[in-house]
N, C-alpha and C positions, 0 to 999 in steps of 0.2 A: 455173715454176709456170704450168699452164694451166688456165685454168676458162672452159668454152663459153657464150658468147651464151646458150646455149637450156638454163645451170644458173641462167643470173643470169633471167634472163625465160621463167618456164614458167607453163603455163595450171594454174590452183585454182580452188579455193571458197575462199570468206570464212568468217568474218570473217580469220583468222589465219593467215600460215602457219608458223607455229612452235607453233602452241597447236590448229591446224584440222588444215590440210595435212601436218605432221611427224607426230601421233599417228595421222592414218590411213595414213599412208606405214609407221609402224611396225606397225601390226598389221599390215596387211599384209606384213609384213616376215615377222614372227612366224609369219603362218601358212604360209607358205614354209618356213622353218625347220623346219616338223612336218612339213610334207609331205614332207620331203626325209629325215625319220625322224631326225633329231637328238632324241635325249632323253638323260636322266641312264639310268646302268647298271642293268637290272636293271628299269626301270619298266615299265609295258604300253604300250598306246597308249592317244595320249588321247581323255581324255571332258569332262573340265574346264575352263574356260579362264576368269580370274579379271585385272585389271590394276589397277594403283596407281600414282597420278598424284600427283607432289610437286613443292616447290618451287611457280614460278609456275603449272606446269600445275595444280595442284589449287588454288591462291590465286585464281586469274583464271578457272579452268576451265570455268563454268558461262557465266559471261558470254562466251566466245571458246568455244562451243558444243565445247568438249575431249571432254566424253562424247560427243555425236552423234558426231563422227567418230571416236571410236575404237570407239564401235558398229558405225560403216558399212563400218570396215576390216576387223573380225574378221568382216564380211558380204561380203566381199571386193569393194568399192569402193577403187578408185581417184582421187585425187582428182583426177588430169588427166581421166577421162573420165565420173567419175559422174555420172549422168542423175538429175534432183531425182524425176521422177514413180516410177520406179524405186526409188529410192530412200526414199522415205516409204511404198511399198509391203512394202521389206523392214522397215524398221524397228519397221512395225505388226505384221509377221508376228512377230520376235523379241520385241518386247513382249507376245504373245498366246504364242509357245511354249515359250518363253526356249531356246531352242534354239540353234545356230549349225548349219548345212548346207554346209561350204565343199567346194568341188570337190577331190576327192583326198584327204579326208580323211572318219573318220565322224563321224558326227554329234555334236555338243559341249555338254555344257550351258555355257548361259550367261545366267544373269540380269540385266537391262541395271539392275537398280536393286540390286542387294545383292554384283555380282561385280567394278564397277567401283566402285574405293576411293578417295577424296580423302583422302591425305595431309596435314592442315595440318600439319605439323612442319616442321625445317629444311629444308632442300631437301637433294638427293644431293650428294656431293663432286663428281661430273664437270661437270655443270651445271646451272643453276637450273631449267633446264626439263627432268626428269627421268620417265619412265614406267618403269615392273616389271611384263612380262606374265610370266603363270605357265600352264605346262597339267600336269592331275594327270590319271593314269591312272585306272582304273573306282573298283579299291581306296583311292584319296584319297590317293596317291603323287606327289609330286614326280615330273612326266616332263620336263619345259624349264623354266628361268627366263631369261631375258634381258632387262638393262637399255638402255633406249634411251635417247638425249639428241637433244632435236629443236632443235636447234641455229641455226633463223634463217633465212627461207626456203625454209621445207620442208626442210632439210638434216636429215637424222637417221643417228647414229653409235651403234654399240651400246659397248654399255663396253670390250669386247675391243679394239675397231675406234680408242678412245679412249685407250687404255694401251698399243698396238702404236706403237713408235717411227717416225719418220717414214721414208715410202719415199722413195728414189730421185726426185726430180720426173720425173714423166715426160715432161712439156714439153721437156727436154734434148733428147731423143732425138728424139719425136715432133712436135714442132711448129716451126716456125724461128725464135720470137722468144719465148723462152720467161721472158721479166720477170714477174719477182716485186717488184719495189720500182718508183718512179716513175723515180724516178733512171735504173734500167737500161733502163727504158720509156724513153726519154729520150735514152739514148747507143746505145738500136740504131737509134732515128729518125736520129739524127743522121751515123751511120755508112754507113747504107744512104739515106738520103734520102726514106723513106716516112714517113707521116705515121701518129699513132695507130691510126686507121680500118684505114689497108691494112695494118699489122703484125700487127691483131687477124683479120682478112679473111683474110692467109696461116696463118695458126694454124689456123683452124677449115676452112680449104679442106685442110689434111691430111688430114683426115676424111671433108670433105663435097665433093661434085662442086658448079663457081663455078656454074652454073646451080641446083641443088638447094637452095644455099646463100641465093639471094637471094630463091626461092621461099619458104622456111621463116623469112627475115628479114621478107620484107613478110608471112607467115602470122602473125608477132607482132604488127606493129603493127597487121594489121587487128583481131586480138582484142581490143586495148586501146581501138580508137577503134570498136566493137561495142561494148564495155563504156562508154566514154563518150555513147555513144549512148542505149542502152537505159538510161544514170543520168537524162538530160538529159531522158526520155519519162516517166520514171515517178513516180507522187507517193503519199503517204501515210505511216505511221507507220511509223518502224524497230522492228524487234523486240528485244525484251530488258529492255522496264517501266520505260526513260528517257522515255519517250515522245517522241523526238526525231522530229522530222515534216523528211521531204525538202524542202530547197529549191533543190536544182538547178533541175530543172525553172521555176518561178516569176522564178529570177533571170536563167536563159536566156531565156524570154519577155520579161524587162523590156529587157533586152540588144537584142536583135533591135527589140523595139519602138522605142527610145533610135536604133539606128543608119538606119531608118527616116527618122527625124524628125533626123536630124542634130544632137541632141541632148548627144551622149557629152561629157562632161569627159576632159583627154586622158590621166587615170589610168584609163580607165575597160580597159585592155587589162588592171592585173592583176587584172578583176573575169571579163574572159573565160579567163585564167589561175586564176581559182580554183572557177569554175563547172564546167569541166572537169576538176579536182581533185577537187571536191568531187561529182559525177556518177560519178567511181569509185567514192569510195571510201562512200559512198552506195548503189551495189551490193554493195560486199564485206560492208557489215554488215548487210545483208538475206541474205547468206548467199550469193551469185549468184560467179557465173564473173568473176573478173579471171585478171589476169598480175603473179606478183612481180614487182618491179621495187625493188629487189630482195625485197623482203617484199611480203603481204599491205594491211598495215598502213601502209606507204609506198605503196604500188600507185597512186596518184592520180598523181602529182610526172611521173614521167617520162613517159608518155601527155599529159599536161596540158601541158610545153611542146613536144613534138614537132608535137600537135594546134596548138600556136600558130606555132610556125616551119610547118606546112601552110597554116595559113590567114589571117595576121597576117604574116608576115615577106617580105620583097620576094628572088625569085628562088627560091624555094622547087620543089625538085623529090622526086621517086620517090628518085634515089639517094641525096639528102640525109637522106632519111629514114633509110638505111641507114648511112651517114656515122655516123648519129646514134647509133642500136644499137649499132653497134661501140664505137662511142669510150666509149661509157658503159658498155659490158658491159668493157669494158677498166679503167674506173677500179671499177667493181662488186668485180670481182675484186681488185682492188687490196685496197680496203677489209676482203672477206672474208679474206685470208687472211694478212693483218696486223694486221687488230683484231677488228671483228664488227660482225655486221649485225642482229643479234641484241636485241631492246628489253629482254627476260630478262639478257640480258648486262651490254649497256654503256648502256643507257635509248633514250631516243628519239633521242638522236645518233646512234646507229647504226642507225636507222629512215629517217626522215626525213632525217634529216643524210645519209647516206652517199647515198638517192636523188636530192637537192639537187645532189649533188655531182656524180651520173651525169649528171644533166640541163644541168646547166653546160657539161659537159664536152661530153658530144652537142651542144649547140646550139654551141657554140662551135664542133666542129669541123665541122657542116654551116655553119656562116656562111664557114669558108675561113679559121678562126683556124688557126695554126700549131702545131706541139708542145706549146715551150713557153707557150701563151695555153693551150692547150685544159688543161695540168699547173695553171695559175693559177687557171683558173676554177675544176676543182676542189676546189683549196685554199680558195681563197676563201668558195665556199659552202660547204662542212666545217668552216671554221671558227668559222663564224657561227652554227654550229648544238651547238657545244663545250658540255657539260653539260646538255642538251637532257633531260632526266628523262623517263619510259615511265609514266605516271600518271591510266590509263581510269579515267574513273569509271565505277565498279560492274563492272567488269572486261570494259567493252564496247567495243568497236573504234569508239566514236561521237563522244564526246567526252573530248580534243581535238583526238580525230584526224584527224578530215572535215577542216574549219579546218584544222590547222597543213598537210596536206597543198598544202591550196591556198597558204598560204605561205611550203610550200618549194619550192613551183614559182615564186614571185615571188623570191623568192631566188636561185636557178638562173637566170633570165632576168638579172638584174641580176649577178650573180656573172659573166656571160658577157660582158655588155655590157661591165663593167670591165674585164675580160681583154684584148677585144680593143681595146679605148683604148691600151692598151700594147703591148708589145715581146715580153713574156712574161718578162722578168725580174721577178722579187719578191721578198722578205726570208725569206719561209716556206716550205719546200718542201712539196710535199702530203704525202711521206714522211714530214716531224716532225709534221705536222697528224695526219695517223691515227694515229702512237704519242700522240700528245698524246689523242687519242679513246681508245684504249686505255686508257691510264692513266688518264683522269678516269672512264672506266667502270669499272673496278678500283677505285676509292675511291670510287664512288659506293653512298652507303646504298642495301640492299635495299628497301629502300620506294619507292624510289622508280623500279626497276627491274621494272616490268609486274607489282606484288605488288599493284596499286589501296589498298598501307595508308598511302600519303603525298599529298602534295600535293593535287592538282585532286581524286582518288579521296574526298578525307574533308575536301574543305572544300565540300560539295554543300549546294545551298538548301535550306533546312526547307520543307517544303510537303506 
């Protein structure tokens, strides 16, 4: 099982990437598919183009902005490169002709208030997070339908793509350390004598030239400490009728002032830990540029202690930082592809939890912890984060998000610290720790999986 550094950390918009990022990755998908002239037999080309958003996407959808982006994708935006002024350019244009104009194709109607359908029913059997785009020929013919599942991440599968039995890993073949469990991560370290970092490093040097490779490593984390930059500048109301007012900024100023005056209490590091948490993800719900890590929605945790092993931690270097991406884009993967990372899915454990976990494991192994410390830390902060419920209120990426972010990054720091106190022996392997997230997300009620009808969602102040 191989999955690239640059699948676990890629550049989006906010607020979501499972609810943002996944449904314009799909139209987008969608309208590929036309261009390419797939349609049902017998239909013309299309004219029509209509989608229906179930499960969480139409539950949460308005609050994690589902319709803009699935506007912007049948507008053919991208979310790794969509440009915002661009972008509200086209949007006003489709609001005024309800038209769609995609390159290679002709012209489409599309109504952005009568063609895009919120679903409240059950959600689809493949996934909670469910989209049905449709295009109908001139005559009002059925010419494509195609089910999407945006699966956690930006990750989107169509239903075919979901019900085709699994292929071949192609890790086997193509890459030379191709673990899929902890455990196997574990006996090739131990085999060959390389550490998490440089097994995940030969993996992805199959593909990429070591120079191109470090180049595109350190292009990640400058995006993520861009992003924590431009949270920590800017002040005012987030959008979406919480009326939740940034405080990055203001806590950063007290901060700075505090270290000035020699003032700090010596807890005051996990406040620089959650200001930089909270500076992400403070952008993503304004809408602005992060990097999953693994989600949107997590996006704060791993930037937040990397930022603090940069500028808090003694010995801190360039390649540490890289140490760090690896090792966590390794436990990333882990997570993904034996449980979910998905808050639709398995709630906020697989959110926050599975990031907590990357960043354990990153910091541990730029601190010079060993295998198994860096296998520990992960555990450890994944376990801490067990039943962790996915419960915006009002279906916005704000609250509890901002917050808990910053506290899975104080988790992750202390998850590491404990690691490396020890030996790397401990009673729970990270392997039963994910089946155990797995499973308490499988019996976790929908409500309280990113559907805002439980918990924090509907126990909000009267006012």
């Amino acid at each position: 099982m191989f999955l690239s550094l640059f699948d676990i950390f890629k550049p989006g918009v906010g607020p979501s990437s499972s609810h943002t990022m996944g449904p314009m990755v799909a139209a987008v998908r969608f309208l590929a598919m036309l261009r390419h002239g797939e349609r049902e037999p017998g239909a013309g080309a299309p004219a029509h183009v209509t989608a229906t958003l179930h499960g969480s996407l139409a539950w949460t959808g308005k609050g994690h902005a589902t319709d803009r982006a699935v506007h912007l994708g049948l507008l053919g935006f991208d979310p790794a490169t969509v440009k915002a002024e661009a972008a509200e350019e086209a949007l006003a244009r489709l609001a005024e002709t309800r038209t769609l104009e995609p390159e290679g194709l002709p012209p489409l109607r599309y109504d952005p208030e009568s063609d895009l359908i919120f679903d409240w029913g059950p959600p689809l059997e493949g996934h909670a997070n469910g989209m049905v785009l449709r295009a109908f020929d001139g005559a009002g013919t059925l010419a494509l339908e195609e089910t999407f599942y945006s699966v956690g991440g930006g990750f989107v599968v169509t239903e075919a793509e979901r019900r085709a039995p699994p292929a071949p890993a192609t890790g086997e073949t193509e890459v030379p350390f191709p673990f899929s469990t902890a455990a196997e991560m574990l006996g090739m370290g131990q085999r060959t004598g390389l550490t998490v970092a440089e097994m995940k490093r030969r993996n992805e040097e199959a593909a990429i030239p070591p120079a191109e490779l470090d180049r595109r490593i350190d292009a990640v984390w400058a995006a993520m400490d861009d992003c924590i930059e431009r949270g920590l500048r800017a002040t005012g109301i987030l959008p979406g009728g919480l009326k939740v007012r940034r405080r990055a900024r203001a806590i950063h100023e007290q901060l700075l002032a505090e270290a000035g005056l020699n003032l700090a209490q010596p807890h005051v590091v996990n406040d620089w830990l959650s200001v930089y948490a909270m500076a992400v993800n403070e952008e993503n719900a304004a809408g602005g540029r992060v990097v999953t890590s693994p989600t949107n929605g997590a996006a704060g945790v791993v930037p937040s202690v990397i930022r603090y092993y940069r500028d808090h931690c003694v010995g801190a270097t360039p390649e540490g930082i890289r140490t760090f991406l690896l090792a966590a884009a390794a436990i990333g993967g882990l997570v993904k592809h034996n449980a979910s990372i998905s808050g639709a899915e398995v709630g906020c454990q697989g959110e926050v939890g599975s990031a907590s976990a990357m960043a354990a494991a990153g910091l541990c192994a730029a601190l010079g912890g060993s295998n198994a410390q860096v296998e520990n830390a992960a555990e450890i902060a994944l376990e801490h984060h067990l039943g962790m419920t996915c419960d915006p209120a009002a279906g916005l990426v704000q609250v509890p998000c901002i917050e808990r972010n910053g506290l899975g990054a104080i988790k992750a720091v202390s998850a590491a610290s404990l690691a490396l106190r020890g030996d790397g022996s401990h009673f729970m392997p990270l392997d039963n720790c994910i089946e155990a997230m797995r499973q308490t997300g499988r019996d976790m009620s929908e409500k309280y999986k990113e559907t805002s009808q439980g918990g924090l969602a509907v126990n909000l102040p009267e006012c």
